[in-house]
C-alpha angles and dihedrals in degrees: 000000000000129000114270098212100208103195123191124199116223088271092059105247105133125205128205146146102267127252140175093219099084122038091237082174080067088079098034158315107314129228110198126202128157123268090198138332125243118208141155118253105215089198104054097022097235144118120249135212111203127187119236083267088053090248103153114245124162138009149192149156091233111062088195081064088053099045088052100047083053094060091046101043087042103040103081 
């Protein structure tokens, strides 16, 4: 399992990658964006990782690679 890093700014509004693991309802009303989309790439045959802006980042041919690199690169 790895670490969730659950950061908050000086106003108190904390960021983080979401996870069930903790009831993060339990401190206050969320608010939910992605972090990255995930998505197959027909052409190439690959899996993408694309950036909110849908600035490509990261692939592979595993998504569990993927899924896993996002974790990582998102995750600080």
């Amino acid at each position: 399992m790895s670490t969730i890093v659950l950061k908050f700014n000086p106003s108190g509004i904390g960021e983080c990658l979401y996870t069930e693991l903790i009831d993060l309802s339990s401190i206050g009303s969320l608010e939910i964006h992605r972090a990255s989309i995930i998505e197959f790439n027909r052409e190439n045959q690959e899996w993408e990782v694309r950036d909110r802006n849908k600035v490509l980042v990261f692939t592979n041919k595993s998504r569990a690679v993927c899924l896993a690199w996002e974790q990582q690169h998102f995750n600080h």
